[in-house]
C-alpha positions as CSV (number, residue, x, y, z in Angstrom):
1,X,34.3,-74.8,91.0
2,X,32.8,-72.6,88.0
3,X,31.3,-74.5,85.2
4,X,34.4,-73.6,82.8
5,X,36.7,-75.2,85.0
6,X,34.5,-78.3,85.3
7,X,34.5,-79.0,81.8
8,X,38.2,-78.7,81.7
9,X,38.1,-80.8,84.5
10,X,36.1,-83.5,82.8
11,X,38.5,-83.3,79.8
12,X,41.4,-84.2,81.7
13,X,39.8,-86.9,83.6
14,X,37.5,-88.9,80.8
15,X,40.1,-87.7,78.1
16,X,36.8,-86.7,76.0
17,X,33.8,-85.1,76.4
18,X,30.1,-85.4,74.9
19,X,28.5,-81.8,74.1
20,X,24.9,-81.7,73.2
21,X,23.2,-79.4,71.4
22,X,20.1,-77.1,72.6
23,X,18.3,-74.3,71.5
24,X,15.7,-73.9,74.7
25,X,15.8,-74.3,78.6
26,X,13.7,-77.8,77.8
27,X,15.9,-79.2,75.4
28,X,19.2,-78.4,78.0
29,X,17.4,-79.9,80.9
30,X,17.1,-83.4,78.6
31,X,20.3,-83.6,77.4
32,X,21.6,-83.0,81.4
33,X,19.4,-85.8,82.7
34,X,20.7,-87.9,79.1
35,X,24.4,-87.7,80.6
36,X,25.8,-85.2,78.5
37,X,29.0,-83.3,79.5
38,X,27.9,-80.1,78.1
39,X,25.7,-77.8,75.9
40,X,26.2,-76.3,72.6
41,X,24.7,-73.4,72.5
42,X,23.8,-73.9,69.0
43,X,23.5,-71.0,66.4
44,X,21.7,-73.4,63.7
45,X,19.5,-74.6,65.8
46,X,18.5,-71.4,67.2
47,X,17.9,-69.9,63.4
48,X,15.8,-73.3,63.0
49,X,13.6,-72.5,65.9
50,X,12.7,-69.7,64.4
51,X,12.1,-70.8,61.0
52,X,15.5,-69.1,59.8
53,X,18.0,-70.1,57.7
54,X,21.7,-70.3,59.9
55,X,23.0,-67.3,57.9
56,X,23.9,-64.6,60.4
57,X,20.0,-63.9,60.7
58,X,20.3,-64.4,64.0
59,X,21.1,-61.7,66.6
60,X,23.5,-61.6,69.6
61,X,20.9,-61.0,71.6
62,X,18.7,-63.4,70.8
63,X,21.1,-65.3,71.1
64,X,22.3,-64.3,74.5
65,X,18.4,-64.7,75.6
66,X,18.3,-68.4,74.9
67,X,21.6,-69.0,76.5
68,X,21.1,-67.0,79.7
69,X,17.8,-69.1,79.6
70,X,19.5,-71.9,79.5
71,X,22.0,-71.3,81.7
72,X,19.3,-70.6,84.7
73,X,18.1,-74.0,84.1
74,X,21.0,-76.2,84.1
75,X,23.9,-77.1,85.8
76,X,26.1,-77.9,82.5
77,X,29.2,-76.2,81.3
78,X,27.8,-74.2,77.8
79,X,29.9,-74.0,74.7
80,X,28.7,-71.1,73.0
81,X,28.2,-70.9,69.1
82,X,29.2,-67.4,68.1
83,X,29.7,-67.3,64.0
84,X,32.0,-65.3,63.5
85,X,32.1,-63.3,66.5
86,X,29.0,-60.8,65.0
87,X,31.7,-58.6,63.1
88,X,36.0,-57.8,63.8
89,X,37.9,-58.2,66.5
90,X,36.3,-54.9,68.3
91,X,33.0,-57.0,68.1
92,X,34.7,-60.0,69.8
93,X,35.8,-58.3,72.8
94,X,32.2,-56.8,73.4
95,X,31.3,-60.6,72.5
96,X,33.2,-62.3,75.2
97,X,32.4,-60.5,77.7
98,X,28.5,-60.5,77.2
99,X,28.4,-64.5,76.9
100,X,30.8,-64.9,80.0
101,X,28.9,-63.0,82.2
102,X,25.2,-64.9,80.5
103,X,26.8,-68.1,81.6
104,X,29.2,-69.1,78.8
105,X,32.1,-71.4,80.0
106,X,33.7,-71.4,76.3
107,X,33.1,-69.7,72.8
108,X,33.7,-70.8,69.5
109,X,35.0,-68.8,66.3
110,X,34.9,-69.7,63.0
111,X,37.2,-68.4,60.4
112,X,34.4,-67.0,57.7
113,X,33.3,-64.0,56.5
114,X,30.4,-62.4,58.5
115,X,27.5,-62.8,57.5
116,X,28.3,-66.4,57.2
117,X,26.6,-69.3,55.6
118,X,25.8,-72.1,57.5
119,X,28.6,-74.9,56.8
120,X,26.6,-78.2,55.5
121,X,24.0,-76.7,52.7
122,X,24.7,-77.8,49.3
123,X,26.4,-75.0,47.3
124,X,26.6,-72.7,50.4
125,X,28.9,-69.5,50.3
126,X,32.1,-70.9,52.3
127,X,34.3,-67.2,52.6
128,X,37.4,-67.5,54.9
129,X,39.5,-64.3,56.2
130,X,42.6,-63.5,55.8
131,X,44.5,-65.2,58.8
132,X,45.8,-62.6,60.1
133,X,42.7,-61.0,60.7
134,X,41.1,-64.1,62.4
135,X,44.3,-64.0,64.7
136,X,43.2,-61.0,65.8
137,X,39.6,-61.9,66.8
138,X,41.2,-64.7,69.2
139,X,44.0,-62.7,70.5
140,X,41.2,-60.3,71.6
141,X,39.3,-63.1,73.3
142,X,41.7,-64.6,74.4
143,X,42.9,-61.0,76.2
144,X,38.8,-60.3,77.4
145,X,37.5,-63.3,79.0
146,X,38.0,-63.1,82.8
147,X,38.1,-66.1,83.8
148,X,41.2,-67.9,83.1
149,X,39.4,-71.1,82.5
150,X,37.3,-69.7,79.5
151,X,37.8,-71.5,76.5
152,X,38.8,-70.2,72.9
153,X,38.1,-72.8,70.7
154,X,39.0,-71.6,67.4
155,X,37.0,-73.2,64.4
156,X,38.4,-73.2,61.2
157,X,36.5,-73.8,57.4
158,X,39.5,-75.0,55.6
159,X,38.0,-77.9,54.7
160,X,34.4,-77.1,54.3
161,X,35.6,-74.3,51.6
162,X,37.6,-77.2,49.6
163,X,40.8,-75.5,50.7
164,X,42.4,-78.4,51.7
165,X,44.7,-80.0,54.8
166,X,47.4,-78.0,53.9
167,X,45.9,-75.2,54.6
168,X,43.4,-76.4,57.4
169,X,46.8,-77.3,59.4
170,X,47.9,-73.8,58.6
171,X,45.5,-72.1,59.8
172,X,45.1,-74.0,62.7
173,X,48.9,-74.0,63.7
174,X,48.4,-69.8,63.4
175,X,45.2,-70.2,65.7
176,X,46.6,-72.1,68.0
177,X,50.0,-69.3,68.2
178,X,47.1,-66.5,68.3
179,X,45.8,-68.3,72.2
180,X,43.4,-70.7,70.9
181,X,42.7,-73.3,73.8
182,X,41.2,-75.7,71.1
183,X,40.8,-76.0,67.2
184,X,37.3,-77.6,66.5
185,X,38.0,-79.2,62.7
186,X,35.0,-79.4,60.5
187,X,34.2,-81.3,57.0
188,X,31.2,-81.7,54.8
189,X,32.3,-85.1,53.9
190,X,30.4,-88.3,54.1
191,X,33.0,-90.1,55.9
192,X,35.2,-89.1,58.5
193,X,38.0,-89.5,56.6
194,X,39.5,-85.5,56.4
195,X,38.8,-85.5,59.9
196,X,40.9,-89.0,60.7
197,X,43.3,-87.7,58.2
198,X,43.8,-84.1,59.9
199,X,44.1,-85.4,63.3
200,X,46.7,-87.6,62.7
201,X,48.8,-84.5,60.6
202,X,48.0,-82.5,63.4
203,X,51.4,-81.4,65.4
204,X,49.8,-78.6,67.1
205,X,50.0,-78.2,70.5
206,X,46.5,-77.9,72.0
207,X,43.8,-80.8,71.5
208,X,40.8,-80.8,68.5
209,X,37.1,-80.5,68.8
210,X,34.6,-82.5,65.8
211,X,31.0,-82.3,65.1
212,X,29.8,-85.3,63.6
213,X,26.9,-84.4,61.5
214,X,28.1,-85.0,58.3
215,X,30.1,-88.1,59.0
216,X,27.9,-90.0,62.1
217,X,30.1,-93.3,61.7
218,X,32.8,-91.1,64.0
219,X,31.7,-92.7,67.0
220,X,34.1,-92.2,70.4
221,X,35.7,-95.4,70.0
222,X,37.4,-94.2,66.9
223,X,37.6,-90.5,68.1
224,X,39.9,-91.8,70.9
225,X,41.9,-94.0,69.0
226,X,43.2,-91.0,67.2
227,X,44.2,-89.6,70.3
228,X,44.4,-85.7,70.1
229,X,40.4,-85.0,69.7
230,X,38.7,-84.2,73.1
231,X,35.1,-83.0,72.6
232,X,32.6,-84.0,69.9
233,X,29.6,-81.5,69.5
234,X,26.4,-83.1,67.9
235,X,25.6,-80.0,66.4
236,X,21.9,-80.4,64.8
237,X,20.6,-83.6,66.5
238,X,18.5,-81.7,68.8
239,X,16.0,-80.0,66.9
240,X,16.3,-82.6,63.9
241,X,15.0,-85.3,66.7
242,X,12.5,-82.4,67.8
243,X,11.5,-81.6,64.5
244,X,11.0,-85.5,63.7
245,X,8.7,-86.1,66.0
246,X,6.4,-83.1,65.8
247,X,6.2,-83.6,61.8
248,X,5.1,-87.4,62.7
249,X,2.6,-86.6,65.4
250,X,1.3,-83.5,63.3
251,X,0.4,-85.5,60.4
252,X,-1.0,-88.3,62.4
253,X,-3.6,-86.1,64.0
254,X,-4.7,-84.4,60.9
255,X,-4.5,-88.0,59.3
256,X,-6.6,-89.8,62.1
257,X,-8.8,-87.0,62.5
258,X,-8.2,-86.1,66.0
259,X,-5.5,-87.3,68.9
260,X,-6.7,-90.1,69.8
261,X,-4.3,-92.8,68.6
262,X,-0.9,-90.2,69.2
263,X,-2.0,-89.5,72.5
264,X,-0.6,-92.8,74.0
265,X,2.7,-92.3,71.8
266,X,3.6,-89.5,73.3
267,X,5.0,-88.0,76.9
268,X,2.0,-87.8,79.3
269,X,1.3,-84.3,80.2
270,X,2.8,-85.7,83.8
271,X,6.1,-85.4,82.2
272,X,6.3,-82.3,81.1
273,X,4.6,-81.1,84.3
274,X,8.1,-82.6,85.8
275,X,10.2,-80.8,83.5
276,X,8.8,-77.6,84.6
277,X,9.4,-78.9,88.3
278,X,6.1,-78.0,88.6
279,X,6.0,-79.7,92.2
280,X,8.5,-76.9,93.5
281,X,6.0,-74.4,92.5
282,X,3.2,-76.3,94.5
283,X,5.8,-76.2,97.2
284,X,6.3,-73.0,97.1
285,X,2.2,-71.8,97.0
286,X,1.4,-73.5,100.1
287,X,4.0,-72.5,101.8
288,X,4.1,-68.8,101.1
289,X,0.7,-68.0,99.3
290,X,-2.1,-67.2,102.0
């Protein structure tokens, strides 16, 4: 069973699925052995990694790297973070199919200009297209991918560019007519409240996606009780919990004036040494090195 089928798979029979977010082989690997569903192939967290604000500054192909990378280190369906789709609809098609043959079992588009500007920053640029323009980007990925169980998740702004539910529900009715398989919902709020509000308006006929970063009370007890929503993304916890602990340890050694209080805080270098399944290399050099 390909991973893309799996994850639908896993929908259907937990009725909601858990998608964490990575930006390296290491990080994917922790979140499989966590429990996690899924990955989220996460363009923000990407840009962090290299010191870059999440405004389009990121290629495809760097992107593509880190996901193929990923992809050769886990067994977890990956839902891909592609913008915008790196242009128009022409771009999509070449977009699909280089992520689906990397090891993408899903995509999602977002309905904002390109280049776009990352959704949560305080005053950010928040551009939408024209709908029928975005219905054309999914209708060509929807018509690319080649295998059937690829998902289209179609991401709309509405709400993040103060447009409103009217309009969020617009948009994502249209989506979902263009061959979206799912319409991920995002707010900037700080409650859950547009989200819980939009789900329950929604009449559309494929289920909804959330990323609880602004709003982290949205826990799975209420996502379920609203009934229609089957994946939550935690879209930035990853490198935020990565970035927490290397800006505590960093300024404890420089503090202490050396390692040796962090030291014991710390992974042993055991650990990591099992994350890189360093024992199958060993393995392998005895057995084929002579």
């Amino acid at each position: 069973m390909s991973p893309a089928r799996r994850l639908r798979a896993r929908m259907a029979e937990t009725g909601l699925v858990h998608i964490m977010a990575a930006h390296s082989p290491l990080s994917a690997i922790l979140a499989e052995e966590a429990g996690f569903d899924g990955l989220w192939a996460s363009g923000f967290e990407l840009a962090a990694l290299y010191g870059l604000a999440d405004m389009s500054l990121i290629s495809m192909t760097q992107h593509l790297d880190m996901l193929r990378s990923i992809a050769g280190r886990t067994t977890l369906p990956i839902v891909a973070d592609i913008d915008t789709g790196y242009g128009n609809a022409i771009n999509v098609i070449h977009a699909i199919g280089e992520y689906e043959r990397a090891g993408a079992s899903a995509v999602v588009i977002e309905d904002k200009t390109f280049p776009k500007v990352t959704s949560l920053v305080a005053g950010g640029r928040q551009e939408l297209l024209r709908i029928e323009e975005f219905q054309g980007k999914l209708e060509a990925a929807a018509a690319t991918r080649r295998n059937p169980d690829f998902l289209v998740i179609a991401r709309t702004e509405a709400l993040i560019a103060g447009l409103g539910e009217t309009e969020a529900l617009r948009r994502a009715l249209a989506y979902t007519k263009a061959g979206a398989d799912m319409i991920l919902i995002h707010s900037k709020k700080q409650d859950a409240s547009e989200i819980e509000s939009f789900s329950r308006a929604w009449t559309g006929a494929v289920p909804l996606v959330v990323v609880p970063n602004a709003y982290p009370d949205l826990d799975a007890r209420r996502v379920r009780a609203l009934g229609n929503i089957r994946m939550m993304i935690y879209g930035n916890y990853g490198i935020r919990a990565a970035a927490t602990c290397m800006q505590e340890t960093f300024r404890r050694i420089i503090a202490d004036g050396g390692v040796q209080n962090v030291h014991k805080d710390i992974l042993p270098v055991e650990e990591i040494f099992r994350l890189q399944r360093t024992e199958g290399i060993k393995a392998a050099e005895a057995r084929f090195l002579r």
